[in-house]
C-alpha positions in Angstrom: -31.4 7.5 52.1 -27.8 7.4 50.9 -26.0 10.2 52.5 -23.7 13.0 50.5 -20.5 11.5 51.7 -21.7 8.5 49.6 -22.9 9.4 46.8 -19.6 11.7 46.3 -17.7 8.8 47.1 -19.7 7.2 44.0 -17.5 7.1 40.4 -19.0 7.7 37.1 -16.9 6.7 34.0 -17.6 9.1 31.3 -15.5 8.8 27.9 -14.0 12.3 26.6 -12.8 12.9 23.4 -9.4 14.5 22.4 -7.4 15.6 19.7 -4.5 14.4 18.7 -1.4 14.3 15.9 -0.9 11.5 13.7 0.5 12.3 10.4 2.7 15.3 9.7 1.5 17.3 6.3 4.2 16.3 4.1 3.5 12.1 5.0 -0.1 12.9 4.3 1.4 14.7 0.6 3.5 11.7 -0.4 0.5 9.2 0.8 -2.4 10.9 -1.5 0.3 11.4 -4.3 1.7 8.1 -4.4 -2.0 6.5 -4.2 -2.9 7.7 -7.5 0.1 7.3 -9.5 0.8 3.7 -8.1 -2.6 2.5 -9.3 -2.1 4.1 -12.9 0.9 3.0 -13.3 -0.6 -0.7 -12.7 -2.9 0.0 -14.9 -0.6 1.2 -17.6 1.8 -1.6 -17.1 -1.4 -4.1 -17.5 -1.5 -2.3 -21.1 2.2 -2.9 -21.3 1.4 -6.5 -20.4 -1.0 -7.2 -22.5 1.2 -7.4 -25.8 3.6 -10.1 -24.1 1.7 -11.5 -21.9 3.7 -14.8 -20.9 3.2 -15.4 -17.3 1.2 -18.6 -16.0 0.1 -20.2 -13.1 0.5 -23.6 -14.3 -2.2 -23.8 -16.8 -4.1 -20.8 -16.3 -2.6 -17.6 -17.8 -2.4 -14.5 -15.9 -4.4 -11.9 -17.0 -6.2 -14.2 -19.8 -8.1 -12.6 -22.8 -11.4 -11.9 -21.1 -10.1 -9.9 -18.6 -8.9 -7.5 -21.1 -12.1 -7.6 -23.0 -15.0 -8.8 -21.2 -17.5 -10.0 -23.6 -15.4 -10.7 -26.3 -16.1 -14.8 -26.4 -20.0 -13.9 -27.3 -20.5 -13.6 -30.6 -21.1 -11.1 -32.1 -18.3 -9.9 -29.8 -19.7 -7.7 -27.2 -18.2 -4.4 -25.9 -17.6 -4.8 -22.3 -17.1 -2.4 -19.6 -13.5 -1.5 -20.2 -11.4 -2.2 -23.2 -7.6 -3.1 -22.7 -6.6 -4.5 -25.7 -4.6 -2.7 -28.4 -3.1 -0.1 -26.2 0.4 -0.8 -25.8 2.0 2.5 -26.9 -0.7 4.5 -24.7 0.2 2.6 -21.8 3.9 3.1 -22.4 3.9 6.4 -22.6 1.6 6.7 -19.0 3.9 4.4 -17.3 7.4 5.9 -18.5 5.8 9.6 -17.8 4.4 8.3 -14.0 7.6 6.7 -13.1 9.1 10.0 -12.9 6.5 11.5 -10.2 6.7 7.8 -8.2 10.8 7.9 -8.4 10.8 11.8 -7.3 7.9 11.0 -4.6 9.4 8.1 -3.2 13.0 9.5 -3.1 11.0 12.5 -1.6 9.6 10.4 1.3 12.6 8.6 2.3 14.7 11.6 2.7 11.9 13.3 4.5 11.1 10.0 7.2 15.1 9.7 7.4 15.4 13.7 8.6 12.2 14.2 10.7 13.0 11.0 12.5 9.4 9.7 11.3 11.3 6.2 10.4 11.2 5.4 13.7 7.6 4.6 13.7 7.8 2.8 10.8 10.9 0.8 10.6 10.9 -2.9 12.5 12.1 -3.8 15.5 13.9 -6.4 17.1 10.6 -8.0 18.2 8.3 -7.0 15.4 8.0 -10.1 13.2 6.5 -11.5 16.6 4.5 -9.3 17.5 3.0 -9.0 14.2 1.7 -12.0 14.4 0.0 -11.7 17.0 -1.8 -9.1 15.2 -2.7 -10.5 12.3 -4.5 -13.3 14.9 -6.0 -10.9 16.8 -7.5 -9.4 13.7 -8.3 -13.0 12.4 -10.6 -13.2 16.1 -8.1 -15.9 17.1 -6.2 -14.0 19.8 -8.6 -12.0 22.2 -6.1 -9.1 23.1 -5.0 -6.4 20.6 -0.7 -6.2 21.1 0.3 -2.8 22.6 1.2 -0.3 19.8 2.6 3.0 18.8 1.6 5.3 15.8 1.8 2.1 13.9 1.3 -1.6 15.0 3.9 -4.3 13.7 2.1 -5.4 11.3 1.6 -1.5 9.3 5.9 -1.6 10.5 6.4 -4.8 8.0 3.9 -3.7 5.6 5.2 -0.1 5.2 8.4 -0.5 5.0 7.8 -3.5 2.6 6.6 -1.3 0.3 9.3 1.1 0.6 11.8 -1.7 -1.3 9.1 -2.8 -3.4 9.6 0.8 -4.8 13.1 0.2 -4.9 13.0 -2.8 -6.2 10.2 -1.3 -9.2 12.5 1.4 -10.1 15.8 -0.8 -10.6 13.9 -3.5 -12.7 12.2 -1.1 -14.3 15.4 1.1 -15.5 16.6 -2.4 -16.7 13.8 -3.4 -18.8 13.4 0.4 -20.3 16.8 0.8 -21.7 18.6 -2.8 -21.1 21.6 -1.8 -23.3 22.2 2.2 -22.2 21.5 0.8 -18.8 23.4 -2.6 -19.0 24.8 -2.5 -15.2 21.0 -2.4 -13.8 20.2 -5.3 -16.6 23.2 -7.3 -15.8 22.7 -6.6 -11.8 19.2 -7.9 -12.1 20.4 -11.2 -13.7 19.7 -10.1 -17.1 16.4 -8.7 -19.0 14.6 -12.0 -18.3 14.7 -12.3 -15.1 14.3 -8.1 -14.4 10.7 -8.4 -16.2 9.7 -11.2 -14.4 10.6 -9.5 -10.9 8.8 -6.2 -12.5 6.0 -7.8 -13.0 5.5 -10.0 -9.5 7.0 -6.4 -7.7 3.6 -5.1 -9.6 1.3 -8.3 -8.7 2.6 -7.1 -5.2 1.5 -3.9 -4.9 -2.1 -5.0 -6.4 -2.0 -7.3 -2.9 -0.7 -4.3 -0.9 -3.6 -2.1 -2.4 -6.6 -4.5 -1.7 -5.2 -5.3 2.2 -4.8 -1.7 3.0 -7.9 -0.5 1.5 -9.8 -3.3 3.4 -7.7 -2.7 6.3 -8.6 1.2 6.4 -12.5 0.5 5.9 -11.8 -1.9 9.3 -10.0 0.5 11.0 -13.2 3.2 10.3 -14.5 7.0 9.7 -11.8 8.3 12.2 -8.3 6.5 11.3 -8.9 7.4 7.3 -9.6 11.2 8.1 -6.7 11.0 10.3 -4.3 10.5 7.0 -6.4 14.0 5.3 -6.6 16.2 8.6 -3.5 15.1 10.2 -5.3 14.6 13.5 -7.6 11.6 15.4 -9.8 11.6 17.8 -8.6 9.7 20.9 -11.2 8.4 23.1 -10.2 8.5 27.3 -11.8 7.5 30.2 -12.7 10.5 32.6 -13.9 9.6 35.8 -16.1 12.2 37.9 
């Protein structure tokens, strides 16, 4: 029979649960405003696109007719799920109305992350492009062990700010391509109207790639790290030994 001193001298690992602070209120604002008005604005710049579409990958068109209208190479032609064609004034005025609310909410965010100090979680470091890396192996199942991390791992660091002058970027080509003569200095600082739309359009084909890796990213990550960008607060699991 095991005596008392023993068994108290026995460990048992329990896991606790605490609380803890992630994302301020007015980060969790600008995330769940910009959300929405990014994606429509893609989709009302697709509408935009769709009378001048002149982009290709080598042969194949971007965007080609049946993405526009699906169904409309059966005959007769078929109404698909969504209809894109024929809409280039509606999708004008969305996306000249939206870029107001992105401008204002993204101006918004930087001045807030620049006074709070928050930009120090997500700006890199001097060692972030190799550490991030080694994240995107060990999410990849090629490295076994997860880098150390803060609020953010290098990776989200790159990815975040990234998208910070991709916003930049959308808003000076876009001033250049919607009034190229009032607004000749952004035309003529962009190389001209050409070469603005063509950056536009690749800053947009950007953010559609930013959209589908976070989203798949955040249904990875789980239950607890998307509520922590709606309550503010995660749940931390410890180790509690008694």
């Amino acid at each position: 029979m095991e005596s008392n001193s023993t068994i108290g001298d026995a460990a048992m690992d329990e896991k606790v649960l605490r609380i803890e602070k992630k994302h301020p209120l007015a980060i969790r604002w600008f995330h769940w405003v910009n959300f929405p008005v990014l994606a429509l604005m893609i989709w009302s710049g697709i509408l935009i696109y769709w009378a001048n579409g002149v982009y290709h990958l080598g042969p194949i068109a971007l965007f080609p007719d049946w993405f526009y209208h699906p169904g409309y190479r059966e005959s007769p032609p078929k109404a698909g799920l969504y209809e894109l064609t024929g809409r280039l004034a509606e999708g004008m005025s969305w996306h000249f109305m939206l870029m107001w609310v992105f401008t204002i909410n993204g101006l918004l965010y930087v001045l807030y992350t620049a006074i709070s100090g928050e930009w120090r979680h997500i700006l890199p470091t001097r060692d972030t492009l190799r550490q991030a890396l080694h994240v995107v192996l060990h999410d990849l199942h090629i490295r076994k062990d997860a880098p150390k991390q803060g609020k953010f791992n290098s990776a989200q660091r790159l990815a975040y700010t990234g998208v910070v002058v991709m916003g930049f970027g959308s808003l000076l080509t876009g001033i250049a391509i919607y009034k190229p003569v009032q607004a000749s200095f952004f035309t003529q600082l962009m190389g001209g109207y050409t070469v603005a739309r063509f950056l536009h359009f690749w800053l947009m084909m950007g953010f559609v790639a930013f959209f589908l890796v976070h989203v798949a990213q955040v249904i990875r990550a789980g239950w607890n790290n998307f509520r922590s960008m709606i309550t503010g607060c995660e749940l931390v699991s410890e180790e509690k030994t008694v």
